[in-house]
Each structure stands twice: as structure tokens, then as C-alpha cells.
C-alpha positions as CSV (number, residue, x, y, z in Angstrom):
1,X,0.0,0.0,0.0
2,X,1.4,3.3,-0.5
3,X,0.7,6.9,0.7
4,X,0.7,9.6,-1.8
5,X,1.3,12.7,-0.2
6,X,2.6,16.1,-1.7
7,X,5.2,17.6,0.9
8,X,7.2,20.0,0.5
9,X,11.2,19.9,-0.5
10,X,11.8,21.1,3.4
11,X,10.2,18.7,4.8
12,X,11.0,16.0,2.5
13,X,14.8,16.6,3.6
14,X,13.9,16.2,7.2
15,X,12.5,12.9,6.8
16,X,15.5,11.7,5.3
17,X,17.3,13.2,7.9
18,X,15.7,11.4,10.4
19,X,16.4,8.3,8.9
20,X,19.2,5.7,10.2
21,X,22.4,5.7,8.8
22,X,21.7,2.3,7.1
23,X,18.0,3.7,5.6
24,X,20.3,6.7,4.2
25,X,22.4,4.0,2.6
26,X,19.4,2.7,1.1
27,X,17.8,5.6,-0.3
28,X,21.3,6.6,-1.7
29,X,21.6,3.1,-3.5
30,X,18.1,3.6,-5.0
31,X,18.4,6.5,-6.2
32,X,21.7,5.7,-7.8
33,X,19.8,2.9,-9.4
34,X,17.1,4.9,-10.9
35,X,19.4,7.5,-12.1
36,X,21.5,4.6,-14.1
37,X,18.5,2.9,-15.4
38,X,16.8,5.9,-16.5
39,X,20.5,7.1,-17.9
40,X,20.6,4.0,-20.0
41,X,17.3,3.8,-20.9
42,X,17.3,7.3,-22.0
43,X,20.6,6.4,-24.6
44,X,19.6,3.2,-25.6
45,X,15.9,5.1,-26.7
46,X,18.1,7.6,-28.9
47,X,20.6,5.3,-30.5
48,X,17.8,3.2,-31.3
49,X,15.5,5.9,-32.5
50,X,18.8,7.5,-34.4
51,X,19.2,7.8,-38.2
52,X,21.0,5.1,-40.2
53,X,22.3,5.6,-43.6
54,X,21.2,3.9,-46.6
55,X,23.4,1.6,-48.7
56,X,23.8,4.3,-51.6
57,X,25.0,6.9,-48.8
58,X,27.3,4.5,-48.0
59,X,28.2,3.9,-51.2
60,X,28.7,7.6,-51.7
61,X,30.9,7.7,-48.6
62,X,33.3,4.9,-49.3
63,X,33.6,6.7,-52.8
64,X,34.0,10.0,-51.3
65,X,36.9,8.5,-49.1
66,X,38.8,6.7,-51.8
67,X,38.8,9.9,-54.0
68,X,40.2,11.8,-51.0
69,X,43.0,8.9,-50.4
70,X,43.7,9.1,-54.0
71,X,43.6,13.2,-54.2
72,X,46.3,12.8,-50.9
73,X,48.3,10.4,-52.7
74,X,49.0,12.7,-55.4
């Protein structure tokens, strides 16, 4: 069951400062745990959701880049 109150920022950080030193531990391992898992969820989301390039812009890239190897060579 869980309580859903709204409470202020104040008072939220005397609660936790109330709380024993292994609770503290607790809360600071669950939060670091939601800020990784929302972190990776977060970049997985936008390299997933990020352009690709098509096989003829790759094309035009690999002949882009032998042009400039052979422009250097000469």
C-alpha cells in the first residue's frame, strides 16, 4: 500500500534526515539505481531511434573517401 502525499522539499529533507544511517544507505543506493537505469534507458531510446544511412550513402561515402585517399596520394 502506498501513501501519496505532496510535501514540501523542506520537509522532505527532514525525513531523510531522520532516517538511520543504514536507511540513508538505502535511499542513496536507489536512487543511484534509478538515475543509471533511466541514464541507459534514455541512450539506448536515442541510439535506437537515431538515423541510419542507406546503402547508396554509404556507397557515396566509401567513394567520397577513396577519391580523397587518392587526391592525398598525389
Amino acid at each position: 500500500m502506498q501513501a501519496l502525499e505532496n510535501i514540501s522539499f523542506d520537509e522532505l529533507i527532514s525525513l531523510i534526515r531522520g532516517l538511520s544511517d543504514t536507511q540513508r544507505a538505502q535511499l542513496k543506493a536507489e536512487i543511484n539505481r534509478m538515475e543509471n537505469e533511466s541514464t541507459s534507458d534514455s541512450l539506448e531510446e536515442f541510439l535506437l531511434s537515431a538515423p541510419t544511412f542507406s546503402e547508396d550513402q554509404v556507397k557515396t561515402i566509401e567513394e567520397t573517401r577513396k577519391a580523397i585517399d587518392q587526391w592525398r596520394k598525389n
